[in-house]
N, C-alpha and C positions, 0 to 999 in steps of 0.2 A: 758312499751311502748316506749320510750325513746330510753333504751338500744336497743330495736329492730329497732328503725328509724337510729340510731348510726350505727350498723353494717348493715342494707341496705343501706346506705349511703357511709358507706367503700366500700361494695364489689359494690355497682353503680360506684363508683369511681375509685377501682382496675380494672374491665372491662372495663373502658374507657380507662384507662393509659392501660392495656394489649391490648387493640384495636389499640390504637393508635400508642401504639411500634409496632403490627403487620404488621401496614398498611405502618411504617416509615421503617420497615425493607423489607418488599417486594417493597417498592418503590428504596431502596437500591439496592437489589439485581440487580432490572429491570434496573435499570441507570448505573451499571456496564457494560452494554453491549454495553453504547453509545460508540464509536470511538472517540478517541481521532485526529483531524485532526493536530496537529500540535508537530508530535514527530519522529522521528529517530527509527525506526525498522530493527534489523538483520534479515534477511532471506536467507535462503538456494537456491540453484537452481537459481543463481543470478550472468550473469556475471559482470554489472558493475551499479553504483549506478544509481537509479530511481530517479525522483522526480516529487509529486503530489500536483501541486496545485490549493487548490479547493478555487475557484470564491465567492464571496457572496449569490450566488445561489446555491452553495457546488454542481457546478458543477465540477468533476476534469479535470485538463489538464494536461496530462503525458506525460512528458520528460525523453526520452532515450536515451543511445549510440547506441542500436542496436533495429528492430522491434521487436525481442523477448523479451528484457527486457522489452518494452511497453506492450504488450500482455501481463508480467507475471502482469502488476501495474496493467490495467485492470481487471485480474482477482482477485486480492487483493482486489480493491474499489470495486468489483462488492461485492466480498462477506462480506466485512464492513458494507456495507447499503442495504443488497437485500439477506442475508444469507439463511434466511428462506424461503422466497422467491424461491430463485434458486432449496433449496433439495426440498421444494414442487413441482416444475415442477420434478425436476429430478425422484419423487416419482409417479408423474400421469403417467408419464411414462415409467415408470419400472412397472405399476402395484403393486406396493406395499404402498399404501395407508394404507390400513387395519393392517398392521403391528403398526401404530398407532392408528388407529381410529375405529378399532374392524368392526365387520360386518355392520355399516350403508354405510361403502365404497365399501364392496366385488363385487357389480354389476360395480362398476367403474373399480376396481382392474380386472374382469373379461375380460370386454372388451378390455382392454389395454393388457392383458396376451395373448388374442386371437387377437387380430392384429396384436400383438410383434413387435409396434416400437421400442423398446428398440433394439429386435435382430439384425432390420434392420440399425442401426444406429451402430452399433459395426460393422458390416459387412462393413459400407461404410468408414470407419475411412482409411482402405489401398486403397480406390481409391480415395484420395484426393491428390491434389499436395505437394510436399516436403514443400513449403512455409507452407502450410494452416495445413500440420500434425505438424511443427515447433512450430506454432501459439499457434495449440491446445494445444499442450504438455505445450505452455508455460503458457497457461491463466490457465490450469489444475492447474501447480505448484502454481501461484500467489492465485489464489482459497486456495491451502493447507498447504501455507505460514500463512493463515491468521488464518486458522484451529489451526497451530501449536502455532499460539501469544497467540491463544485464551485457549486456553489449559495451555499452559507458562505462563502467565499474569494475569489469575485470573480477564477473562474479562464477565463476568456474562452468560457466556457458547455462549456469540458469538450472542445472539437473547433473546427478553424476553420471547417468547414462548417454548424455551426449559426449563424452571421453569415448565413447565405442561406438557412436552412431553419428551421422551428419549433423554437425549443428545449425544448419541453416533452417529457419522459423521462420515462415509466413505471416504478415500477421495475421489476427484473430478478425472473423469477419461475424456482423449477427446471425446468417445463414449456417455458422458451423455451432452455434450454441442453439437452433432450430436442431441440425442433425443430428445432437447428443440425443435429443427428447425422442427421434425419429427410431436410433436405435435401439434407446431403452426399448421403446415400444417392441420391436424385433427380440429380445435379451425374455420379453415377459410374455411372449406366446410361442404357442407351442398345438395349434389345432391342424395346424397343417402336418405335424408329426402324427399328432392322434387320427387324423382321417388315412395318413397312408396306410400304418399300420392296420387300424378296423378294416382297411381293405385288404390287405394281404391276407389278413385273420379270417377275414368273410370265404377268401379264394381256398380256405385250408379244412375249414366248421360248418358245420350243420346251422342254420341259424340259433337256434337252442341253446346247442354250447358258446356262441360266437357272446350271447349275454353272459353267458358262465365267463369268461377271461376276461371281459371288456365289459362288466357289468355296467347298468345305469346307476345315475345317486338313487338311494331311497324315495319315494315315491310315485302316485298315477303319473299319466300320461307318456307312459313309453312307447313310442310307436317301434313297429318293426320295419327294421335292414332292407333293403331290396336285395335281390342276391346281385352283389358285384358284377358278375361273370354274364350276367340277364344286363344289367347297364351298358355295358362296354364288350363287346362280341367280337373275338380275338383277341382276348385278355390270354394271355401264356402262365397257367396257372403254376406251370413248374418252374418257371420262369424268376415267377412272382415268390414263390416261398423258398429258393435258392438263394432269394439277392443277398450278398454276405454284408455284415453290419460290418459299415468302415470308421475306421479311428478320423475322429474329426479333425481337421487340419488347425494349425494355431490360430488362436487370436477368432476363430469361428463365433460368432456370436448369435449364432439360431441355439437354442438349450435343445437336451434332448428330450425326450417323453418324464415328463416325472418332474425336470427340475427347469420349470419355467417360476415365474414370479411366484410366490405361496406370499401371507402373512397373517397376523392374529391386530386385531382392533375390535374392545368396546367400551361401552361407556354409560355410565349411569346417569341418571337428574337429579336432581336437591334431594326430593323426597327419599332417593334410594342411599343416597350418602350420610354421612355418623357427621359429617360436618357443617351439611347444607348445602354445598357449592356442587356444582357438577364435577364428573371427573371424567378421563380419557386416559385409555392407556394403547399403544401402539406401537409394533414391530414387524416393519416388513423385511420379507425373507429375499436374498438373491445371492449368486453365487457366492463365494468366499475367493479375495484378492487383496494383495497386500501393497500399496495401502487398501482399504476398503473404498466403495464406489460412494461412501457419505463423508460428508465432511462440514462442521456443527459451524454456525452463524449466528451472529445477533445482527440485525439492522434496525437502525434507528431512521422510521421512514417521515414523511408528512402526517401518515395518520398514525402513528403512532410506534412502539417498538414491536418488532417480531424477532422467535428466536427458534432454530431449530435444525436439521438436515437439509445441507445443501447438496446438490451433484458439480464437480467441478465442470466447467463448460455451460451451466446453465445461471442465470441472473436469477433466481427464486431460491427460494424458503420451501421445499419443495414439500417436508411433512415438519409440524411445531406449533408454535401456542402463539397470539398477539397478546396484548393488553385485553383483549375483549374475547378472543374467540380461540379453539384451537380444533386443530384437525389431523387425519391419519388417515393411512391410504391401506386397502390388503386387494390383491387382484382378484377379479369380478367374472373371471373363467368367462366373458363377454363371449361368443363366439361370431369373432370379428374379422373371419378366413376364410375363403373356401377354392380348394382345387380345382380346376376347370381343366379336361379333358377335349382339347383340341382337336377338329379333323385335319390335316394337309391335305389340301388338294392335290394329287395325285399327279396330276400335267402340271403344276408350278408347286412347290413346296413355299412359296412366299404368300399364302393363300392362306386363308384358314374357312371354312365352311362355318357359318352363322346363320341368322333364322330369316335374311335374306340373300341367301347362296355366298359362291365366293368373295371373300373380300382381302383385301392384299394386309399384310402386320403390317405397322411402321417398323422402321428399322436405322439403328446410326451405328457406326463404327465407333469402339472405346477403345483407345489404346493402352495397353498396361506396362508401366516400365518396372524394371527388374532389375534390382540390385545382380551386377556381374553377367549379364544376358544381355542378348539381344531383346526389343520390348514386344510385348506380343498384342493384336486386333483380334479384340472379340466383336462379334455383332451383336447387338441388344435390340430385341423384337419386344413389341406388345403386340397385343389380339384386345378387340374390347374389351374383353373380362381383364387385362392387365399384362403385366410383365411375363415372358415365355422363360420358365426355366428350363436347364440341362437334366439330363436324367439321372444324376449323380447326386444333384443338389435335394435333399431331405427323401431319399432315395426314390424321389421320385418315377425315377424308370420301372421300376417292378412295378408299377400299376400302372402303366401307360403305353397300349398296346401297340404293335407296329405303325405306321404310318399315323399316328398322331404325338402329340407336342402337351405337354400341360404349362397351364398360366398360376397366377397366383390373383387371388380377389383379394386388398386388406384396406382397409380403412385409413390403417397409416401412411398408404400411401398418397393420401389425397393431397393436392396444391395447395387447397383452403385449410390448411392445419392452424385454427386458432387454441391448440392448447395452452401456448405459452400466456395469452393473452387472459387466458380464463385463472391461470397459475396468479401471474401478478393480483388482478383484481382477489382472487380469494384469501391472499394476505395481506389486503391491505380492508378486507370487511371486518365491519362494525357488530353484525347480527347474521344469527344463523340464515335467515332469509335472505342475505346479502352475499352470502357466503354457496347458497342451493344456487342463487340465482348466476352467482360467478360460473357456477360449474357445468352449469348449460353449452357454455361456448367450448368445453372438452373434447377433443375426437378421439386421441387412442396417448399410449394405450389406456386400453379401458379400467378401470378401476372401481372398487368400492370407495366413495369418500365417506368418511366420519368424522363429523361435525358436531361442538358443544359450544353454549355461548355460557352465560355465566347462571341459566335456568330451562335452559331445553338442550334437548339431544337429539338428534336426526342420520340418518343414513340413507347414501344416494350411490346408483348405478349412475358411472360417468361415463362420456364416452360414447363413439357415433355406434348404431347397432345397425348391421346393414337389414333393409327390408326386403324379404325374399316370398319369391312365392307358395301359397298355399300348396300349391300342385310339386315342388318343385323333388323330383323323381330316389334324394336320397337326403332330403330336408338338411345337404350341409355337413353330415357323419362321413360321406364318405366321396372323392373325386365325381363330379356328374360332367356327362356331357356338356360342354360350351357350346353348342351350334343349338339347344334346343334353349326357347324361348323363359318357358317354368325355372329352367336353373339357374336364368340370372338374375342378376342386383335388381331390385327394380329401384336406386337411391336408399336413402337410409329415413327407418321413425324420425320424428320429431322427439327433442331429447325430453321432451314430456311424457313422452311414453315410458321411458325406461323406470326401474322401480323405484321407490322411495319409502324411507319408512320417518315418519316425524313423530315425534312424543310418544312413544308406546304406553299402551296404559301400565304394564309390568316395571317403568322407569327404566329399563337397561335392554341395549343392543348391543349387537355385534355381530364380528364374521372373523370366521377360519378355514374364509375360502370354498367354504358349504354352499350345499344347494340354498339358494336364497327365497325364489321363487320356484312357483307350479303352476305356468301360464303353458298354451296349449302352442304351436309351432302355428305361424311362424311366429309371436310374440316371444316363444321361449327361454329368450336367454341365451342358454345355452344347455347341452347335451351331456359336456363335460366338465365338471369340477374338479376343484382342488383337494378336497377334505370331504373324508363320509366318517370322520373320527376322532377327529380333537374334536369338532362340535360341542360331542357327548360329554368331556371333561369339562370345558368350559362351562354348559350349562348346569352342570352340578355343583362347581364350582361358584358360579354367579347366583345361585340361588339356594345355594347351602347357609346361606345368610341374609337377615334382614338388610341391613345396612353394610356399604363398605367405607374405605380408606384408599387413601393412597396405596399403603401396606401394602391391603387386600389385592388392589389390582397390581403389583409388583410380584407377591406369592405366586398369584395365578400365571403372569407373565413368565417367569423361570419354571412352573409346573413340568415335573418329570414324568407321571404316573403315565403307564400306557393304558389307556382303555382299550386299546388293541388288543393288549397280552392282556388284561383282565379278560376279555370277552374271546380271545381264540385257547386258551390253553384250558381252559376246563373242558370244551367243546371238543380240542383234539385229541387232549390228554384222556379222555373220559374212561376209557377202556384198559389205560396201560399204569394208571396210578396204583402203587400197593399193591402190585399184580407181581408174578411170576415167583420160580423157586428161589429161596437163597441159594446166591452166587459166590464163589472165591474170588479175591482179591487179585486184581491185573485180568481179570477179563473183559469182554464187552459187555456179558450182560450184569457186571457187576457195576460199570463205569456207567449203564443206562438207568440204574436205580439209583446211586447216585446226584444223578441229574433230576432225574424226575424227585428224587427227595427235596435238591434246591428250589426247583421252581414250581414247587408243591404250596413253600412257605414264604413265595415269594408275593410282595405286595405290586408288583407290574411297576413298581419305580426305575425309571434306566438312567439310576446313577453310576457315575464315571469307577466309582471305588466299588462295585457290586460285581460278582460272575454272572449271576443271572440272565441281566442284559444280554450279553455276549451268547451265553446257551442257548437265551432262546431266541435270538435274531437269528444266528447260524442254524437254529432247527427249523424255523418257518421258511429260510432260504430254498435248506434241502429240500422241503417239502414242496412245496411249490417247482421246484426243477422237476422234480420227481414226477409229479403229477402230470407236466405237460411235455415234457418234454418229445415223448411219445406219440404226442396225438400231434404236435404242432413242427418237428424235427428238431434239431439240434442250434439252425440257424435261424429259426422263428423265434424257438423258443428265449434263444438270446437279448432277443424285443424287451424281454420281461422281467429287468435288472432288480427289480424292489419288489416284495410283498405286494401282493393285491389283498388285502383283507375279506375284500366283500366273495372273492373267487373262493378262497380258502372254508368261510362262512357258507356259500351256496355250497359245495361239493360235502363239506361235514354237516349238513345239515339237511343235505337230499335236494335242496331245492330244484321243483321241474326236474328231476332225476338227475342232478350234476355229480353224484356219487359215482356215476360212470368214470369219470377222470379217474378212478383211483383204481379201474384194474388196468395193468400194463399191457395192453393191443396186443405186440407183440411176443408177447408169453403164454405157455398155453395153459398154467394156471389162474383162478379166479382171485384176485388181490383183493382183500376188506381196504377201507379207511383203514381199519385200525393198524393193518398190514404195513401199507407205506410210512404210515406215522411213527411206525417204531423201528422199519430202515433207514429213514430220513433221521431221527434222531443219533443212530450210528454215526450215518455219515458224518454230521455234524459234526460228533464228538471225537472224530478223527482227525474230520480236518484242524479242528481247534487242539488236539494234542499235536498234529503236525505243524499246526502253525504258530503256537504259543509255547506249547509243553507243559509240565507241573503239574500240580493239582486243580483240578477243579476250582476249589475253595479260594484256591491265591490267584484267579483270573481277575484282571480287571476290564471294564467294557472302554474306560476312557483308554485306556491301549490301543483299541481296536477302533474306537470312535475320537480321535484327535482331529480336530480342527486343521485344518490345512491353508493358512492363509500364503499364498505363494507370488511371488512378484512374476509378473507374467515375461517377463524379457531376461533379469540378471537371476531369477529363480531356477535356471538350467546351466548355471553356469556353475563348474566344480568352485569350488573352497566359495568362492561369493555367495549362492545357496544358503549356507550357513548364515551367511550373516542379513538377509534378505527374505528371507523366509519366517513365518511364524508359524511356531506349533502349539497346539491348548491341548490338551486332556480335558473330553467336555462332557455333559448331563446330557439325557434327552434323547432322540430316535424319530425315526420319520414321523413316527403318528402322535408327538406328544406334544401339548402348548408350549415348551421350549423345545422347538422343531431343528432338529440338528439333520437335516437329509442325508441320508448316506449316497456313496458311488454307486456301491452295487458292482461296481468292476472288479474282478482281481486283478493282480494277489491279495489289494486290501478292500473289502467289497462295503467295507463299514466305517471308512476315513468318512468326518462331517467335511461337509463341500456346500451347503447348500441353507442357510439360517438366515438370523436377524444380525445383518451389519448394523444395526438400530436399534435404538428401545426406549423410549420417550414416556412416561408417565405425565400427566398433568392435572392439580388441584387446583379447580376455580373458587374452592374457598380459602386458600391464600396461594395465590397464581405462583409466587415466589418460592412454594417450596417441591414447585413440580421439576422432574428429577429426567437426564437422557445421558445415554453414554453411547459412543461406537466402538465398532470391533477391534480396532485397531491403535491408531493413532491420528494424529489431525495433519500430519507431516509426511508426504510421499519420499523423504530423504533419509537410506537407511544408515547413514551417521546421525540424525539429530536425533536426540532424545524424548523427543514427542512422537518418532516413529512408530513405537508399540507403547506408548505408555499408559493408554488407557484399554490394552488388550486385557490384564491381568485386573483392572476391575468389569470389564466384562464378562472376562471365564468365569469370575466368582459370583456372578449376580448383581455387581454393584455398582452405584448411579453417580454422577456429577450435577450439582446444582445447575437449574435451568433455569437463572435468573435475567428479569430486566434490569436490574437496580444496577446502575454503572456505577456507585459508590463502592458495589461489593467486588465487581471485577477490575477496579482499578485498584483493591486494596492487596491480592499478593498477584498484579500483574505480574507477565513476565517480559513484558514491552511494551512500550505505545508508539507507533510509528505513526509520524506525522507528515500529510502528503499535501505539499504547496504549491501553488500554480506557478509557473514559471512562462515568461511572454511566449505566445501562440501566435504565428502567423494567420493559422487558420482560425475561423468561426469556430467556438464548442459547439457539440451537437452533428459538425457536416461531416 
């Protein structure tokens, strides 16, 4: 017995020491990949020496002889700390995901195949200006520079994810830093979601109620729906409000309804500022990924320094401040999409009927290879109006009736994509005129830009608007026939058309994604916006004061208050507050007085340490189920993951008789408002003791509203997860100036997913002490120490100096890397 405890004891022991060297040697490998920031590298394709030095915040600040030598450093530190990062974009959009990730990616690789941003973004690379192809070539090289150390130096293949993936790297071409911009553009719309659904909605409502759930923004010129089913004849309406909503496949990069681009930017003039100087404050909103999709720059150009969020894959300064000028970006709801509903010709299906009879699609074969598979051929069709998608893809098939095919119409997809071109010039202008005037050459995606120089302030719609006809049968809201004439493109305004606002006489602008304009169809804009609700806070905010501060626009930036819950809870609550009999303690209607007592004396703040928040999210939830579920079934009703405020608003408030919603069809009693509102409140607090437990009073919302910053590949993997992952306990709610978007999914319907990876403050009366931080870290590598360490001054509200002064960031560098030419066979530049 002895002898057997003896040798279980060795070999318990040999397993632990072989464990443990295992675990010593893959942490080896993985920290091989860290950058070294403080060392001298030869590099090719270099005319004269670089140097990078990164801040304490391991932000870098690059110094050059020439703008291309800058460009090429950039592309270097981009792919130091963002490697992986970059070929993943560069891979969603080539469609070649599956080449690693085997068939759970094919539906993503498909749709990318059949859009072919990639093609389009090769195509656009020769109508860019000599500067912006200079640029590209050179951030290209700086990218392949760093390829080449990593390969030379025995730097642990460049990322630690290539320990589990192929490490063979292409290199970097300027057509795949065209594609990155091509997919943002895709990542930041979302109307071709919004017109499926209005259509399924239309196949299901009266028109009446069809504005009750899918209301318009506040004010004139609403036109009315066509009825769907009148459009398109042989539309399968049971068809249609059956289609089951599908779990999106990885790495998918179309958003769903709700969480497309948002963001908050404004800005005052001298007069309106306590200091004189203009100011700018900016946060755009996109999903939540760890690392985060920004990642913070100085460059030191010809004309002078700029500093601010960069995207890795792309050579720009994409939102930040120069010497002279600064600017901020929030999406502009443009509506830059529209579905086209195909005929096939009947005796060839390679036909599509157009407004001179049949005409044949193009068509080519794309082969898709598959990690562990045989590779599979799709065919990729366009029709004039554009690319032919599947009926699966943005579930297009429920609205697209037997023997037709639908296309997609987008802007971004055009050859001539000079955005990048319009990007460089706008940071490298002198004056805000210099800066509208860069912004003209924008196509998509479309944006608000905001603009201050150092005494005016302006705001521009960028971006191509497609021109559509007066006549045209569903003005863009909802899939129209392709074969008739009125429903297509006829080219796009001239970007003088789009709106502008310069010098207000009130000194302050902005956007929170709000209706902007009220121009008449087809000038309109658009149909759909982002916001009918921060607005409100904002401008009470911006004008609850004569003059501001930097401060001022910092407060407002982190602003929790909902004006949501201010304006819906008196409204719903109206009937059930300080109502009913005393209750005993452990009932429901003891647990509903309770509640309504919290959110009685609640001030609408959705702070992280409050119950409140959490009550009444989960009551307007139930409420809104409640309401529709009935009229719309169980699988429509699913469409409608978040609060609609203005629905909630119209039905408690009667509008055009929307109180209808609130008796239950199928019951043969008559249900008040006040009836549902105080089931829905049950519900709620059921589910929140089944999903929490405790008391009311010890709920927190940050519990229930945690930040989910997740690494999209090593993020599903057990024990890695852990160490790969970020989580925040965070302020804010879908409708508040610090916009935390919820899932809306269960089990957890209120995880944030969806905010400001960003947040840039700027004072032109001393530039120096304007202030930006990201969500994360600056470092894609989840051993280095910059990988979250600027996450926990973001949770809390708090900013990182946004200086030019290179005395200040050389003074508690954490590196300076110095990058020297070494002899080139080839020409720089070829």
């Amino acid at each position: 017995m002895a002898t057997i405890f003896r040798w279980l004891l060795r070999l318990s022991t040999l397993a632990f020491v072989l464990a443990a060297l295992s675990a010593a040697g893959l942490f080896w490998f993985a920290t091989r990949s860290l950058p070294d920031y403080d060392e001298t590298i030869e590099v090719a394709r270099l005319a004269a020496p670089v140097e990078i030095v990164r801040d304490n915040a391991n932000v870098p600040h690059i110094f050059g002889e020439s703008d291309r030598d800058v460009y090429f450093g950039l592309g270097l530190v981009h792919a130091q700390d963002r490697m992986w990062q970059m070929l993943m974009l560069r891979r969603v959009a080539q469609g070649r995901l599956s080449e690693l990730f085997g068939p759970r990616t094919l539906e993503t690789d498909d749709l990318l195949r059949r859009l072919d941003l990639y093609g389009a973004a090769a195509q656009s690379v020769e109508v860019q200006d000599d500067y912006t192809k200079a640029a590209l070539q050179a951030y290209a090289d700086g990218v392949n520079a760093w390829l080449v150390a990593v390969n030379a130096g025995a730097r642990g293949r460049g990322a630690p994810e290539f320990w589990i993936f192929e490490p063979t790297i292409a290199p970097w071409q300027p057509a795949d830093s065209l594609a990155v911009v091509k997919l943002m553009s895709l990542r930041l719309s979302d109307h071709v979601a919004n017109e499926v659904l209005r259509a399924r909605v239309a196949l299901a409502l009266p028109g009446e109620r069809l504005l009750d759930i899918l209301p318009e923004a506040p004010g004139p010129g609403i036109a009315a729906l066509p009825d769907y089913a009148a459009l398109l004849p042989g539309i399968d309406r049971t068809h249609a409000l059956a289609w089951p909503k599908r779990a999106q496949p990885p790495f998918w990069p179309a958003p769903e309804r709700g969480l497309a681009g948002a963001s908050n930017a404004w800005a005052a003039a001298p007069d309106r500022s306590a200091a004189g100087g203009t100011l700018l404050a900016n946060d755009p909103h996109l999903g939540f990924a760890a690392p985060t999709i920004w990642y913070l720059a100085r460059l030191e150009l010809a004309s002078g320094g700029v500093i601010g969020a960069t995207i890795p894959g792309m050579p720009a300064i994409v939102i930040g401040r120069s010497e002279r000028i600064g600017w901020g970006v929030t999406s502009s709801y443009l509506d830059d999409q529209d579905v086209f509903i195909e005929k096939l010709n009947p005796d060839n299906p390679e036909e599509v009927l157009t407004p001179e009879g049949w005409t044949p699609v193009t068509t080519r074969p794309s082969i898709i290879n598959i990690a562990g598979q045989a590779p599979v051929t799709i065919t990729l069709r366009w029709s004039e109006n554009g690319p032919i998608l599947t009926g699966s893809q943005f579930d297009l098939g429920a609205v697209t009736p037997p023997g037709h095919v639908a296309a997609l119409g987008w802007t971004a997809l055009s050859p001539n994509d000079t955005s990048m071109t319009a990007s460089l010039r706008l940071m490298r202008a002198q004056t805000l005129d210099e800066a509208l005037e860069a912004s003209e050459l924008y196509i998509a995606p479309s944006q608000n830009l905001t603009v201050v120089d150092g005494e005016r302030i302006a705001m521009a719609v960028i971006g191509a608007m497609p021109r559509r006809d007066a006549r045209h049968q569903s003005l863009g809201r909802v899939p129209a026939p392709g074969w008739r004439v009125e429903n297509r493109w006829q080219g796009r305004f001239p970007a003088s058309d789009n709106p502008r606002f310069v010098d207000p006489p009130g000194g302050i602008l902005g956007n929170t994604n709000n209706k902007t304009v009220d121009r008449p169809f087809p000038n309109h804009l658009s149909f759909d916006w982002g916001d009918s609700q921060r607005v409100f806070r904002w401008q009470f905010l911006m004008q609850n004061r004569e003059v501001h501060t930097r401060e001022s626009f910092i407060e407002a930036q982190l602003d929790t208050v909902s004006y949501t819950a201010r304006s819906l809870l008196p409204l719903i609550a109206a009937d059930l507050w300080f109502t009913g009999e005393a209750a005993p303690e452990g009932t429901p209607e003891r647990q509903r007085q309770r509640a309504l007592l919290l959110l009685a004396e609640w001030n609408g703040e959705m702070n992280e340490h409050l119950p409140e928040p959490l009550i009444y999210a989960a009551w307007m939830r139930a409420l809104q189920d409640r309401l529709i579920r009935d009229e719309l079934g169980p699988v429509l009703a699913a469409e409608f993951p978040h609060v609609e405020p203005l629905f909630l608003e119209r039905v408690f408030r009667d509008i055009d008789g929307a109180s209808v919603w609130c008796d239950v069809v199928q019951s043969a009693p008559v249900e008040t408002c006040t009836d549902i509102a105080r089931q829905a409140l049950d519900d709620a607090l059921v589910w929140i003791s089944e999903k929490y437990g405790g008391e009311l009073e010890s709920l927190r919302w940050g519990d229930a509203h945690e930040a989910r910053h997740d690494h999209e590949v090593l993020g599903e993997i057990p024990v890695l997860r852990w160490l790969v992952n970020i989580r925040q306990s965070t302020s804010g709610g879908d409708q508040t100036l610090m916009r935390g978007r919820t899932s809306g999914v269960d089990p957890d319907p209120f995880l944030n997913v969806h905010g400001a990876g960003y947040r840039g403050v700027y004072d032109f009366a001393d530039p120096d002490s304007s202030v930006f931080i990201i969500a994360t870290g600056q470092s894609g590598h989840p051993l280095s120490r910059h990988y979250d360490d600027l996450g926990e001054l973001w949770r809390r509200g708090e900013y990182i100096p946004m200086s030019l002064d290179p005395d200040l960031a050389r003074a508690a560098a954490v590196g300076v890397t110095r990058l020297v030419p070494k002899t080139d066979p080839e020409p720089v530049g070829q």
